[in-house]
C-alpha positions in Angstrom: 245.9 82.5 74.7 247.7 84.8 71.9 245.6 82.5 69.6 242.5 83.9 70.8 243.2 87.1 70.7 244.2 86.7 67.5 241.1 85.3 66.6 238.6 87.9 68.7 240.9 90.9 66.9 239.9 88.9 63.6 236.2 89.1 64.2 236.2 92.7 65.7 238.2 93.4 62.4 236.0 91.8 60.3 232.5 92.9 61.8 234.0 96.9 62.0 234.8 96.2 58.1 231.3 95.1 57.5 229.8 97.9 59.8 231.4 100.5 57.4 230.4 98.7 54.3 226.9 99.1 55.3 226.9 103.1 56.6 228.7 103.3 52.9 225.6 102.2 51.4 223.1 103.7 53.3 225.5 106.9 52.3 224.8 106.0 48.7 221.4 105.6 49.1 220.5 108.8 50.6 223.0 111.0 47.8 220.8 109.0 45.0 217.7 110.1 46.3 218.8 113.3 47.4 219.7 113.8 43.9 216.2 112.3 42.8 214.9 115.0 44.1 217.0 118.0 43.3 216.8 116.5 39.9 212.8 116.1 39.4 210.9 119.0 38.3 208.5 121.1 40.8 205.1 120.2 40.0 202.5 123.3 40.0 199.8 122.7 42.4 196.4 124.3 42.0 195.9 127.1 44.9 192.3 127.2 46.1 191.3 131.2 46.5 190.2 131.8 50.0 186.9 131.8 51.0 184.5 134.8 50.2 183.9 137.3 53.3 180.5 137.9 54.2 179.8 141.7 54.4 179.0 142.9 58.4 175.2 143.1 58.5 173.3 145.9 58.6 173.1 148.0 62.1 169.4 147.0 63.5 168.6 149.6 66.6 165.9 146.1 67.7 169.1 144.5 68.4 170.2 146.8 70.9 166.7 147.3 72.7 168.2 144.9 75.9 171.6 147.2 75.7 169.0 149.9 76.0 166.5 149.2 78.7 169.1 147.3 80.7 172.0 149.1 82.3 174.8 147.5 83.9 174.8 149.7 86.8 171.2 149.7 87.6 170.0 146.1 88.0 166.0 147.5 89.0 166.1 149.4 85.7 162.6 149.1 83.4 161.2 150.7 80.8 157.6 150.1 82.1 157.4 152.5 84.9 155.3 151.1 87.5 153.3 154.2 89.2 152.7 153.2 93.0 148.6 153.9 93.5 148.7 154.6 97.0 145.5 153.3 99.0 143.2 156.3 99.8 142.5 156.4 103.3 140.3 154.7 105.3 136.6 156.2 105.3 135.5 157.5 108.9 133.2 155.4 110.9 129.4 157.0 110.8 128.9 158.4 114.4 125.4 157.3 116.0 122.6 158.5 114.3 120.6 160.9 116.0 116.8 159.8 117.5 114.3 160.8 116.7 111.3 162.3 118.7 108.9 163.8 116.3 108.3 166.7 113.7 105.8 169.4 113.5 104.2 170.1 110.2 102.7 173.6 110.8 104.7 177.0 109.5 108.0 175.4 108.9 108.3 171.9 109.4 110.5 171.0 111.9 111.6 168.1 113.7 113.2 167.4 117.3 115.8 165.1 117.2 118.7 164.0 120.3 122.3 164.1 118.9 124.5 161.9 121.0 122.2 161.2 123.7 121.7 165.6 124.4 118.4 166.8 125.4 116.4 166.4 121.8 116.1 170.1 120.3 113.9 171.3 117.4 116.1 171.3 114.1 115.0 172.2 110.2 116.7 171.7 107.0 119.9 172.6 107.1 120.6 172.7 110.0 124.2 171.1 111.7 123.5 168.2 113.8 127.2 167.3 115.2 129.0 165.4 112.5 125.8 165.7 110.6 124.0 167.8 108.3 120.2 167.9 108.2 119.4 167.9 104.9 115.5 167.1 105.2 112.8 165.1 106.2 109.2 163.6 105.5 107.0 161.6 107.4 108.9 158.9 106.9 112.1 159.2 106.0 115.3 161.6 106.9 118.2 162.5 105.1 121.1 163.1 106.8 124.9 164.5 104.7 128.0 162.9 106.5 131.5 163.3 105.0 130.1 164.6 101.7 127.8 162.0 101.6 124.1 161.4 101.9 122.2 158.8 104.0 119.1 158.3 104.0 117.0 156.7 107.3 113.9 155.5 107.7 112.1 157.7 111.1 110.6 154.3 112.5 114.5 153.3 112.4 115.4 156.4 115.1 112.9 156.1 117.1 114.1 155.3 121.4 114.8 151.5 121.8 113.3 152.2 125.0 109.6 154.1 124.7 110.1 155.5 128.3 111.9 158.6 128.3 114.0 159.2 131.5 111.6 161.4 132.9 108.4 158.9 132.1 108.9 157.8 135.6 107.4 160.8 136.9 105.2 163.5 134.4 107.5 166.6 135.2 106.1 169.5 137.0 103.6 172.2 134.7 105.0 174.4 132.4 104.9 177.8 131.9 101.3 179.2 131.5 102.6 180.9 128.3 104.4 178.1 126.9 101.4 175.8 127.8 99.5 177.9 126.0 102.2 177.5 122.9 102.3 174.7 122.5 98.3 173.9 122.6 97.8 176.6 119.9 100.1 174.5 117.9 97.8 171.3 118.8 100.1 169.3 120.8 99.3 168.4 124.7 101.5 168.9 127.6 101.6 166.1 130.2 101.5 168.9 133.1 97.8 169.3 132.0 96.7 166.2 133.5 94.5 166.8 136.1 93.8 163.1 137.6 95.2 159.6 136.6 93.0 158.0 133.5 93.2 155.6 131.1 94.7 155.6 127.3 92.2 157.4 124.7 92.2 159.4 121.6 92.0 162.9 121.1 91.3 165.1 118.8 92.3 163.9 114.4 95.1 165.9 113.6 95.3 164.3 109.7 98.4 162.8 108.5 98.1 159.9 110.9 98.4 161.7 114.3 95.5 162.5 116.8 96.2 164.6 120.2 96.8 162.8 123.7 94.1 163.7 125.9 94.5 165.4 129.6 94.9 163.2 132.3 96.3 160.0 130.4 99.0 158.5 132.0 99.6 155.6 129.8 103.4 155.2 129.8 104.9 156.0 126.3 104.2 153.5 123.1 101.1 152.3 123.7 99.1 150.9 120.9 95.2 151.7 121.0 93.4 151.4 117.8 96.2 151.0 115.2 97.9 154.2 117.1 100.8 154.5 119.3 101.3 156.9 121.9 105.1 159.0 121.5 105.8 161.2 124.4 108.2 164.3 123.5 110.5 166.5 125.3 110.6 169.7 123.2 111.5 173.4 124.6 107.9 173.9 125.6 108.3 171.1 128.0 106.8 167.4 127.6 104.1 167.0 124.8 102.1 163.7 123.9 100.9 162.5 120.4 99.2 159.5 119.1 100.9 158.4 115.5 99.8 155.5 113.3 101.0 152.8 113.2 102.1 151.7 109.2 
């Protein structure tokens, strides 16, 4: 047993002698270079100058056009201001055109026209019909001003839908021995001058197209005789009759 340990303190002798003998020369080994390199001369390496710096570029104010027209704060901001057209408003409807009755050509023309379904009165140029302004009138056309602006109707266009006046059921009672008188001086003839029921026939040529009714004709109210058709009229002087050509 003592021989053993005799022998394992041999071997730990021996491989703790052999453990030193080698950090000795790894200890040598690192003062010879150490002294290599304290001992070799420093070598001069080029040095590289550093890279040229590029001059800031020129202030451009194009660049800062977004800066300008776009603010942080504002996120609707644009330089294009859009001006809101508002929509002028809406034009008013044209009220119902007036009918139309007839016209007299002698002194100052006039014309007798019903405004919104009134008794028809005797109007010239100028005059105010309602809504309307008469401006004037031919044998065939009428001009008529309506929210400063100008319309322009053909007569045959105004004329009653229905020929029969209200009254045509029944002639209406005489007028006046004066305004009789009126309105024959001024050629037309009143339907209280029929003396007896008759047939249609033509009066008198009044030019222009028209010829007088004659007394006693009771032929209701558009008639046609001879390329002529009858228009009955309800004018102050009471009811007058007319023949008028038919274009």
């Amino acid at each position: 047993m003592n021989r053993r340990v005799l022998l394992l303190n041999f071997a730990l002798f021996a491989l703790a002698g052999a453990l030193g003998w080698l950090l000795r020369l790894h200890w040598i080994d690192e003062k010879r270079h150490e002294r290599e390199i304290f001992t070799r001369a420093a070598q001069k390496k080029a040095i590289l100058p550093p890279p040229p710096v590029q001059p800031p570029k020129p202030i451009s104010p194009a660049e800062y056009f977004d800066v300008a027209q776009r603010m942080l704060f504002s996120r609707d901001r644009n330089p294009n201001v859009i001006v809101e057209v508002k929509a002028p408003p809406p034009k008013p409807p044209v009220p119902p055109m007036p009918l139309y009755y007839g016209q007299l050509a002698f002194g100052e023309p006039a014309i007798f026209l019903s405004v919104n379904g009134a008794a028809q009165k005797t109007y010239h140029a100028g005059d105010s019909l309602d809504k309307f302004k008469l401006i004037g009138f031919d044998h065939e056309t009428i001009k008529l001003e309506f929210n400063d602006e100008t319309i322009e109707k053909k007569l045959a266009d105004l004329k009653p839908k229905d020929q029969a006046p209200p009254q045509q059921a029944g002639y209406s009672a005489p007028a006046p021995a004066a305004a009789q008188s009126s309105a024959k001086s001024l050629g037309a003839v009143s339907l209280g001058d029929a003396p007896s029921n008759t047939g249609p026939a033509l009066g008198a040529d009044w030019g222009n197209g028209y010829r007088a009714c004659t007394p006693g004709d009771t032929s209701p109210a558009g008639t046609i005789l001879d390329g002529y058709k009858k228009v009955i009229s309800h004018t102050m002087m009471g009811q007058t009759c007319q023949w008028e050509q038919v274009k």
